[in-house]
KETI-29424 format. One line per 5 residues: number of its first residue (from 0); their letters; for each residue y, x, z of C-alpha. Coordinates in Angstrom, 3 decimals. Each point is the difference from the previous one (the first is absolute). Example, Ala and Ser with C-alpha at 12.3 -4.5 7.8 and 13.67 -1.06 7.14 Angstrom:
# KETI-29424
0> AS> -4.500/12.300/7.800 ~ 3.440/1.370/-0.660
This chain:
# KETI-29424
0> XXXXX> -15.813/4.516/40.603 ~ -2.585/2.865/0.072 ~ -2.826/0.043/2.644 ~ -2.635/2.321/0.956 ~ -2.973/-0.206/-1.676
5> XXXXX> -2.283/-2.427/2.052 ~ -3.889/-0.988/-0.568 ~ -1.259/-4.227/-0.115 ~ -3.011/-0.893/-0.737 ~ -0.746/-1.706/-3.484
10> XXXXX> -3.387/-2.116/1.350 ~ 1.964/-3.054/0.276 ~ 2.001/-0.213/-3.650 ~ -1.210/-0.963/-2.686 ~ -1.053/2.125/-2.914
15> XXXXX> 2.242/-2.562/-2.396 ~ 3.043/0.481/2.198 ~ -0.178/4.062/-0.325 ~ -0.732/-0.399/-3.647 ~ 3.232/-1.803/-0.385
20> XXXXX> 2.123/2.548/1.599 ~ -1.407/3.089/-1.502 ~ 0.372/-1.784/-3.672 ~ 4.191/-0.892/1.144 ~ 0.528/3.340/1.571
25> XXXXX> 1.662/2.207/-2.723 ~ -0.935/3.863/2.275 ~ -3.400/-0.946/1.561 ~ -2.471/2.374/-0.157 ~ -3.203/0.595/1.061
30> XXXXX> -0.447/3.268/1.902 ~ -3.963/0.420/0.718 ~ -3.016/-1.762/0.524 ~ -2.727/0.650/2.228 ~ -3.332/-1.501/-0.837
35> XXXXX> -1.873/0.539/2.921 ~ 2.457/-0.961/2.833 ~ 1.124/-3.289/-2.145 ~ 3.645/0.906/0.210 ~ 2.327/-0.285/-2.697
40> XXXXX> 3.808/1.218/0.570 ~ 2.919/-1.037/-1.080 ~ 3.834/1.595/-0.115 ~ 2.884/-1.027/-1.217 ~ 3.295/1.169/-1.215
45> XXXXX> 2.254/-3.095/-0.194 ~ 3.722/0.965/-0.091 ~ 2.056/-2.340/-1.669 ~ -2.702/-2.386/-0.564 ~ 1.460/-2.959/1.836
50> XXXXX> -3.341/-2.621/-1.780 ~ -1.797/2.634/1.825 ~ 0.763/0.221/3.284 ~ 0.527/-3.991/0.127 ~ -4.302/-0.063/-0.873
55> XXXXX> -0.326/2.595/2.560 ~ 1.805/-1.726/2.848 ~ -1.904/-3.069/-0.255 ~ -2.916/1.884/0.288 ~ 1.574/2.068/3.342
60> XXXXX> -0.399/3.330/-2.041 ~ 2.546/2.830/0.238 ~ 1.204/2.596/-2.469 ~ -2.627/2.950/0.286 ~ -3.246/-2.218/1.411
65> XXXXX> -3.145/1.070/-0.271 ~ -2.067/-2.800/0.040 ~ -3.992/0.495/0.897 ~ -2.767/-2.521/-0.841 ~ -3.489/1.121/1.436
70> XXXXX> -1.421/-3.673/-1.234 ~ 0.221/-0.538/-3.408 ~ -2.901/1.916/-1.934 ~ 1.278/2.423/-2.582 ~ -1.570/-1.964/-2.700
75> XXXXX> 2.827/-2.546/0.252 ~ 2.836/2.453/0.105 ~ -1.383/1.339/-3.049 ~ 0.173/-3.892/-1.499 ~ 3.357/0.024/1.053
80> XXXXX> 1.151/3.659/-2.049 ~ -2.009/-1.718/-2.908 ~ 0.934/-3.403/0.099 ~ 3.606/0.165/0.969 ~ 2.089/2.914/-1.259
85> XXXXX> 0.962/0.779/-4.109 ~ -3.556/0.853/-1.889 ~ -0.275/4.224/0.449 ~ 1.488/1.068/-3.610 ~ -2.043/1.957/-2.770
90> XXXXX> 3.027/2.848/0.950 ~ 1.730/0.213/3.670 ~ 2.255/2.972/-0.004 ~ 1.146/1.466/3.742 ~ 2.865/2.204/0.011
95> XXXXX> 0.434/2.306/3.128 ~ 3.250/2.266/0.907 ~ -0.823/2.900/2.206 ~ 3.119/1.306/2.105 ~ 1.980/3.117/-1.364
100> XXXXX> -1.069/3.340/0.874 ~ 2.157/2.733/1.078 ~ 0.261/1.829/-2.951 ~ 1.837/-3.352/-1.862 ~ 2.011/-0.489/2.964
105> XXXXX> 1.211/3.528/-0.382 ~ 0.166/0.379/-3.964 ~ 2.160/-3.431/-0.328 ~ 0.692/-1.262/3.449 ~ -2.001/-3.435/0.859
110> XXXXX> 1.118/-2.270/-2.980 ~ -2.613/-2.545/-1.935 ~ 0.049/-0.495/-3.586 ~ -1.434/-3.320/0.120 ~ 0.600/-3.263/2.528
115> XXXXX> -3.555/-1.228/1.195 ~ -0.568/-3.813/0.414 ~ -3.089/-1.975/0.623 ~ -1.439/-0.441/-3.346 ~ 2.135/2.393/-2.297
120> XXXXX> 1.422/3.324/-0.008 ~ 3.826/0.067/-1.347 ~ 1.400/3.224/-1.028 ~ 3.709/0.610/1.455 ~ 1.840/-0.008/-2.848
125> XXXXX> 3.433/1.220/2.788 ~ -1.740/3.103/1.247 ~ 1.900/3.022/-1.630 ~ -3.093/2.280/0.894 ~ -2.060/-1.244/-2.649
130> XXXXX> 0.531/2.167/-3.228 ~ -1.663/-2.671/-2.494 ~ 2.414/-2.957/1.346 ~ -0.802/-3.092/-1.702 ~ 2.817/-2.168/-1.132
135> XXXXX> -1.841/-3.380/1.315 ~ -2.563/-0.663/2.743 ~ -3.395/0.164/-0.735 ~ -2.506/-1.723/2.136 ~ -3.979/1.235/0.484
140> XXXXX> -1.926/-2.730/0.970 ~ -3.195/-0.351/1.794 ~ -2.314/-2.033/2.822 ~ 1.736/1.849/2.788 ~ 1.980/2.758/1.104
145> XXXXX> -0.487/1.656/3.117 ~ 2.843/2.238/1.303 ~ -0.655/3.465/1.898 ~ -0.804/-2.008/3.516 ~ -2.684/-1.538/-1.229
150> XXXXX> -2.972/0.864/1.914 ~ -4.113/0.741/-1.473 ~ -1.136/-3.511/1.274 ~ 2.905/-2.301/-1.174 ~ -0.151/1.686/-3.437
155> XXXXX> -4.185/-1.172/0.229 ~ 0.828/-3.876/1.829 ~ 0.604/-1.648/-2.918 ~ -0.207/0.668/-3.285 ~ -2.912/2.504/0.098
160> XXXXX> -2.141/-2.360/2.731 ~ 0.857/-2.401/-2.029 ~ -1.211/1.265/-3.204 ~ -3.401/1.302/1.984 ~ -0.720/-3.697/1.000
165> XXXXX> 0.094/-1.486/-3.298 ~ -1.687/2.691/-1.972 ~ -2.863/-0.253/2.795 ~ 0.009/-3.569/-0.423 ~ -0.209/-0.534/-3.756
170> XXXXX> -1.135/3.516/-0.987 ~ 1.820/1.467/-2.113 ~ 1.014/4.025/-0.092 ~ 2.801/1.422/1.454 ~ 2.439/3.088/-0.513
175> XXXXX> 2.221/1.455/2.903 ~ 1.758/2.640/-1.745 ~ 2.713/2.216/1.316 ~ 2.429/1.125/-2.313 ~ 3.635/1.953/0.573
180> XXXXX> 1.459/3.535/-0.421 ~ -1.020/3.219/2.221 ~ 0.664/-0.275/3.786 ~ 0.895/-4.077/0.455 ~ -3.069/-1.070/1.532
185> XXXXX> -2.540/-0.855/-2.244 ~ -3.157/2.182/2.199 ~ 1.831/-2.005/3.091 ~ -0.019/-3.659/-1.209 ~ -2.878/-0.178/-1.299
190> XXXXX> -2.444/2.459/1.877 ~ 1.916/1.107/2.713 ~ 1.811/2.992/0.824 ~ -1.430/3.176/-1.225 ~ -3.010/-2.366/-0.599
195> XXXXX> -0.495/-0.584/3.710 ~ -1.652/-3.292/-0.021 ~ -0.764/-0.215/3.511 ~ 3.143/-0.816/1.282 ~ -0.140/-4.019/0.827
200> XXXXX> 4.047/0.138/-0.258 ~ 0.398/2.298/-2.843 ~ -3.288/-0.904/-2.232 ~ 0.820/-0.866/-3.572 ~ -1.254/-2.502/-1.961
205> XXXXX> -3.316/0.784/-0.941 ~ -1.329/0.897/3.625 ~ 1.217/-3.430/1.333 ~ -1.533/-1.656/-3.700 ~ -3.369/1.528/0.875
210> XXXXX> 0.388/-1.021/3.963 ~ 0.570/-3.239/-0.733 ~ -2.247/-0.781/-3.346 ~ -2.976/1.015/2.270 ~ 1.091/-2.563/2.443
215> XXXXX> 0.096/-2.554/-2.523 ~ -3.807/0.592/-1.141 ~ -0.692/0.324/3.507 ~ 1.967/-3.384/0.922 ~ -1.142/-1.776/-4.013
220> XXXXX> -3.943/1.487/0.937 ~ 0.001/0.974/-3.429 ~ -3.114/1.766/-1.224 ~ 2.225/2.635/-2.063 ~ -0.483/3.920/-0.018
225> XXXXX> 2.966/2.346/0.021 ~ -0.140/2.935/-2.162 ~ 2.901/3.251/0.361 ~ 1.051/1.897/-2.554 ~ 2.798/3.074/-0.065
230> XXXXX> 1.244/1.994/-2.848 ~ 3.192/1.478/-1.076 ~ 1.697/0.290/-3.403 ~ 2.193/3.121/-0.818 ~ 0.781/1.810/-3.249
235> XXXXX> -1.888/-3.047/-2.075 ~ -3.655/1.291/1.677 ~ -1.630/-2.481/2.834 ~ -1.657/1.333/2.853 ~ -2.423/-1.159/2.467
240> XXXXX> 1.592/0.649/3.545 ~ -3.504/-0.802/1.543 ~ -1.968/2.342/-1.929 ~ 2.277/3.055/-0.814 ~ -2.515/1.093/-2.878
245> XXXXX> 0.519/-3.200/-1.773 ~ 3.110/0.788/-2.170 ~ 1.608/-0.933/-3.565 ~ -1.599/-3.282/0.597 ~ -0.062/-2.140/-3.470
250> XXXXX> 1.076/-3.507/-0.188 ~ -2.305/-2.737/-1.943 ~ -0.258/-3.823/-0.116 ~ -2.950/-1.843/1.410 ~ -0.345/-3.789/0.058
255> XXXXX> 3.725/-0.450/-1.296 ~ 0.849/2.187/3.044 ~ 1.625/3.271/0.041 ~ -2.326/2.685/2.034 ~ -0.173/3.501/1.023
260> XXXXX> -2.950/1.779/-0.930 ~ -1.958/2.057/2.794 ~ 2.644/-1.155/2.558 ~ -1.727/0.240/4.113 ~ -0.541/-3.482/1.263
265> XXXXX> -0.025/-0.596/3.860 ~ -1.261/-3.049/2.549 ~ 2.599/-0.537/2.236 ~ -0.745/-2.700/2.847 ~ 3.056/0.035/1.727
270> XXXXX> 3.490/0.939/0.270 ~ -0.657/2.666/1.616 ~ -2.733/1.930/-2.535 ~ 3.199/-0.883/-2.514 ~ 2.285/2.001/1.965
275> XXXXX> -2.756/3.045/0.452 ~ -0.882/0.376/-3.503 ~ 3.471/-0.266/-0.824 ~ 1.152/3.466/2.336 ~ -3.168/1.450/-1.523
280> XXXXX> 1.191/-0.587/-3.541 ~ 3.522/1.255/0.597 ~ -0.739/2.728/1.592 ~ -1.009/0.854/-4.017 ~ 3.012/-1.124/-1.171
285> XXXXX> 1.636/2.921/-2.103 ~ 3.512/0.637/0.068 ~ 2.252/1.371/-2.467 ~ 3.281/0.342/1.378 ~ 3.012/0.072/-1.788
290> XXXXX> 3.364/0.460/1.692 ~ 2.496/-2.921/-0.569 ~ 3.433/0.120/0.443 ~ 1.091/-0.692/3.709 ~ -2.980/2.226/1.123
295> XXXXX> -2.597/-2.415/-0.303 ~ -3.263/0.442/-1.383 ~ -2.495/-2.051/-2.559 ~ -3.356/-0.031/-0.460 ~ 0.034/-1.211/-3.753
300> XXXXX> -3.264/-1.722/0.425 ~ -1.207/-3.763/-0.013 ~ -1.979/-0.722/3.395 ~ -2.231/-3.061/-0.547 ~ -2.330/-2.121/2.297
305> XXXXX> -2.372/-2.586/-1.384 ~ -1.573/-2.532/2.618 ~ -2.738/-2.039/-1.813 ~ -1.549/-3.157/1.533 ~ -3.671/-0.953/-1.841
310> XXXXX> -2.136/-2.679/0.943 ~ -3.597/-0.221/0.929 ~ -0.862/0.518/-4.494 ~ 1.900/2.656/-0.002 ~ 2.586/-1.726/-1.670
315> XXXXX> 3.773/0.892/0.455 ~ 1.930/-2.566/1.633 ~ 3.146/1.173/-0.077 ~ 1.753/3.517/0.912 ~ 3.169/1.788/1.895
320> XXXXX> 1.819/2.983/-1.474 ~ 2.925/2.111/1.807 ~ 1.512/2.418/-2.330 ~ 2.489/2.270/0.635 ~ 2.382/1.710/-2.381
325> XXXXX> 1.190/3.189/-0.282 ~ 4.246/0.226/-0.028 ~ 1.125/-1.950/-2.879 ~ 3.043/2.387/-0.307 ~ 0.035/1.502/-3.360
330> XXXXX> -2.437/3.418/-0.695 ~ 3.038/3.080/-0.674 ~ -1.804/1.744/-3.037 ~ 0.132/3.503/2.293 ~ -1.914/-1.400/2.792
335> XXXXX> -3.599/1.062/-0.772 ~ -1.816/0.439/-3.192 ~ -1.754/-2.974/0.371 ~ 2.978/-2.176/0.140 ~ -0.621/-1.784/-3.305
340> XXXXX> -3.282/-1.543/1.156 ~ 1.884/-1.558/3.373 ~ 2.889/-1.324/-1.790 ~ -2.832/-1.113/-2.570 ~ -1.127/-2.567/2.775
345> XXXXX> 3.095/-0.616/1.206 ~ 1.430/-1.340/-3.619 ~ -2.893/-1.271/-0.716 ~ 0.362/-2.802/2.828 ~ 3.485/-0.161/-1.135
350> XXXXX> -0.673/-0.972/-3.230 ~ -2.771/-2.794/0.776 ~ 2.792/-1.623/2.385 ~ 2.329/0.117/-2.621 ~ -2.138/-1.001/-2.495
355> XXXXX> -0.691/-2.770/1.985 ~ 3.110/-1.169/0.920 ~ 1.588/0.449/-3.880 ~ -3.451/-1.766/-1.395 ~ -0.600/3.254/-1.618
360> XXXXX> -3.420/0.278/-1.657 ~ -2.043/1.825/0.090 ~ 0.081/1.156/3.758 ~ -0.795/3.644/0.106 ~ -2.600/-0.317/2.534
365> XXXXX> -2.489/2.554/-0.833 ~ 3.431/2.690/0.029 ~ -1.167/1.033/3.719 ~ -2.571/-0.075/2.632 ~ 1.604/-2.233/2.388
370> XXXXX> 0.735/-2.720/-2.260 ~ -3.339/-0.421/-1.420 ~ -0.938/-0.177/3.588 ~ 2.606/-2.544/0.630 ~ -0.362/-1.993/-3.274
375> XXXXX> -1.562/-2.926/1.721 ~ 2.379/-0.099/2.784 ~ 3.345/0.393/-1.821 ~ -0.998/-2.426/-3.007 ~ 1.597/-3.568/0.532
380> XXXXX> -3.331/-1.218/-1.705 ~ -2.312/0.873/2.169 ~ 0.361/-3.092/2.324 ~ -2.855/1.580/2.670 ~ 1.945/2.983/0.659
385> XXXXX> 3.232/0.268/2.562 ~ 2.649/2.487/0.637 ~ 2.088/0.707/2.764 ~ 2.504/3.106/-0.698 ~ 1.198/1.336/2.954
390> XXXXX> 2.915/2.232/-1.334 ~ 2.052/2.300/2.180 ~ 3.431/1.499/-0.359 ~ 3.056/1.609/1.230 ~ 3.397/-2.192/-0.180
395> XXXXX> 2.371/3.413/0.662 ~ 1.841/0.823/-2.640 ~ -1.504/3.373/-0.788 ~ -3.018/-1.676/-1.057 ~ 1.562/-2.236/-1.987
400> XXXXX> -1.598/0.386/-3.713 ~ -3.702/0.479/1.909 ~ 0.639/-3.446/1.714 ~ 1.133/-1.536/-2.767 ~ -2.693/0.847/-1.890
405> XXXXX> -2.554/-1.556/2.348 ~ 1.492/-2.794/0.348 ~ 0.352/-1.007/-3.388 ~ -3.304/0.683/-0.191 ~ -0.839/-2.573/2.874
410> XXXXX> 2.525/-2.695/-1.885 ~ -1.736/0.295/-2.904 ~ -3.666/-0.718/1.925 ~ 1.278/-2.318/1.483 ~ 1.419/-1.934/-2.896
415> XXXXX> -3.448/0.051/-1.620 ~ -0.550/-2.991/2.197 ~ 1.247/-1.635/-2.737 ~ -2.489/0.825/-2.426 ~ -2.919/-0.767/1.808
């Protein structure tokens, strides 16, 4: 029986009691936290789930609550992401399904190539549509799959807060990177859209990862410093989106760390210096459009943010990245004349994952910019640095060989699990 959503009070269970039912409940999620008011939410989706909805009854809760706790410090909510949920992996792979545009609906009507469940992607071996029918299913697998209603914050609630609590807590680095062909969402998920990062319902990831890391040190009254950095990769050269004279940046090793040379550091205090610096830097941003079938347009480039916490030494302590992709789609050899250097990074990543996941050696790291910038962070050996792939896609059919070819690329990340 479904019933509005309705709002009790958590003061009076205890924490054990809501630790139980968030371990048992197969589609919790988390869907923000806010530091300084003390109020976690919750929301559920529980059809079918009859273990579920007996746990919830006895505790007088209804499909849809929101429950509010203004008592409990944040400290023990973060005990309770730590202590009682799956350790965060070395690899969590997201997979997100925008809606289909107009111009698929038109070209082939408003058919999917693939059937989306909650934590794999199955292609449809029945739909006629699909000109490179397999003869058998094949499933994608990953951490989660989040359909084309899936809204900014519920895409952030869990996996992503979850992943910024334990990094924080036992300091190691972390990688948000956004990955996916032209035009499925990869600006939106994980900056926002057109990088608007102000929007408190439509903020990405890394606007609500800086909001709420500074409310961490601010709750923790850790003695850190926060330092900014913005550049952008294109065409194999790295440039400084701070200081627009700082360009063909070189890449060298320091302290068994990877490090670009002569890149702009900035103190940043607060969430909001973040989000100024950040609008500075992309108003630098270059773009060199291409047009992509279906009218769409890509800007070939990597977009990368660093966020660098140091202690009172000057010591790193640990660090944040967000990178964003440019459309994994294949490079047509007539597009522009420097089309061999963008499919150059673009194969290059390739063939690390694939190295990877075959036990291929060695892996062709040094082939392109990005992965010697990713080496830590994609290696299954290098325990003190964590991934989270955020990969978006299409499921029409028209896009079928793009999707597919993200996808497999997420399965085989996420499979790498295993070799850690």
């Amino acid at each position: 029986m479904d019933s509005p959503s309705r709002k009790y009070s958590l003061s009076s269970l205890p924490l054990d009691i809501l630790c139980e039912v968030c371990v048992y409940l197969d589609r919790w999620s988390v869907v923000s936290l806010t530091h300084t008011n003390m109020i976690l939410y919750f929301i559920f989706s529980l059809e079918g789930n009859d273990y579920a909805w007996k746990n919830l009854s006895q505790l007088k809760l209804w499909k849809g609550a929101v429950l509010f706790s203004d008592e409990h410090p944040v400290k023990s909510w973060k005990e309770f992401f730590l202590k009682n949920l799956d350790p965060v992996p070395k690899y969590t792979v997201l997979l997100r399904f925008r809606s289909h545009t107009e111009w698929e609906i038109n070209m082939e009507g408003d058919k999917s190539a693939f059937r989306l469940n909650k934590k794999n992607v199955v292609v449809d071996v029945n739909n006629r549509s699909i000109l490179e029918r397999p003869k058998i299913e094949k499933s994608f697998m990953a951490n989660r799959v989040f359909d084309e209603d899936t809204c900014q914050r519920d895409i952030y609630s869990h996996d992503i807060l979850r992943t910024l609590l334990d990094s924080f807590e036992k300091n190691y680095n972390m990688c948000y990177m956004s990955y996916g062909p032209t035009s499925t969402g990869k600006t939106r998920t994980l900056f926002g859209p057109q990088f608007n990062i102000r929007s408190e319902s439509e903020m990405g990831i890394f606007p609500r990862v800086s909001k709420d890391l500074f409310k961490l040190i601010s709750e923790e009254k850790k003695d850190v410093e926060v330092k900014f950095s913005m550049f952008q990769v294109y065409n194999e050269a790295i440039r400084d989106l701070m200081d627009i004279q700082r360009f063909r940046l070189r890449i060298k090793k320091e302290y068994k760390q990877l490090k670009i040379e002569h890149l702009s550091v900035w103190d940043v205090k607060n969430a909001e210096e973040v989000y100024e610096y950040f609008e500075m830097g992309i108003k630098n941003k270059l773009d060199f459009e291409s047009r992509m079938r279906g009218g769409c347009h890509t800007s070939r480039a990597y977009l990368i943010v660093l966020l660098k916490l140091f202690d009172c030494s000057g010591t790193m302590i640990n660090q944040y990245m967000f990178c964003e992709s440019s459309g994994s789609e294949k490079v047509e050899p007539w597009e522009y004349w420097y089309a061999a250097n963008i499919a150059r990074s673009h194969e290059a990543f390739h063939s690390v994952i694939n190295s990877l996941s075959s036990d291929k050696r060695p892996i062709p790291y040094r082939e392109g910019k990005i992965t010697r910038l990713l080496k830590e962070v994609i290696d299954p050996e290098e325990s003190n640095n964590k991934m989270v792939l955020l990969c978006t896609a299409s499921s029409h059919t028209s896009r079928y060989s793009q999707t597919k070819e993200c996808i497999q690329i997420a399965d085989n990340i996420y499979h790498l699990n295993t070799k850690t």
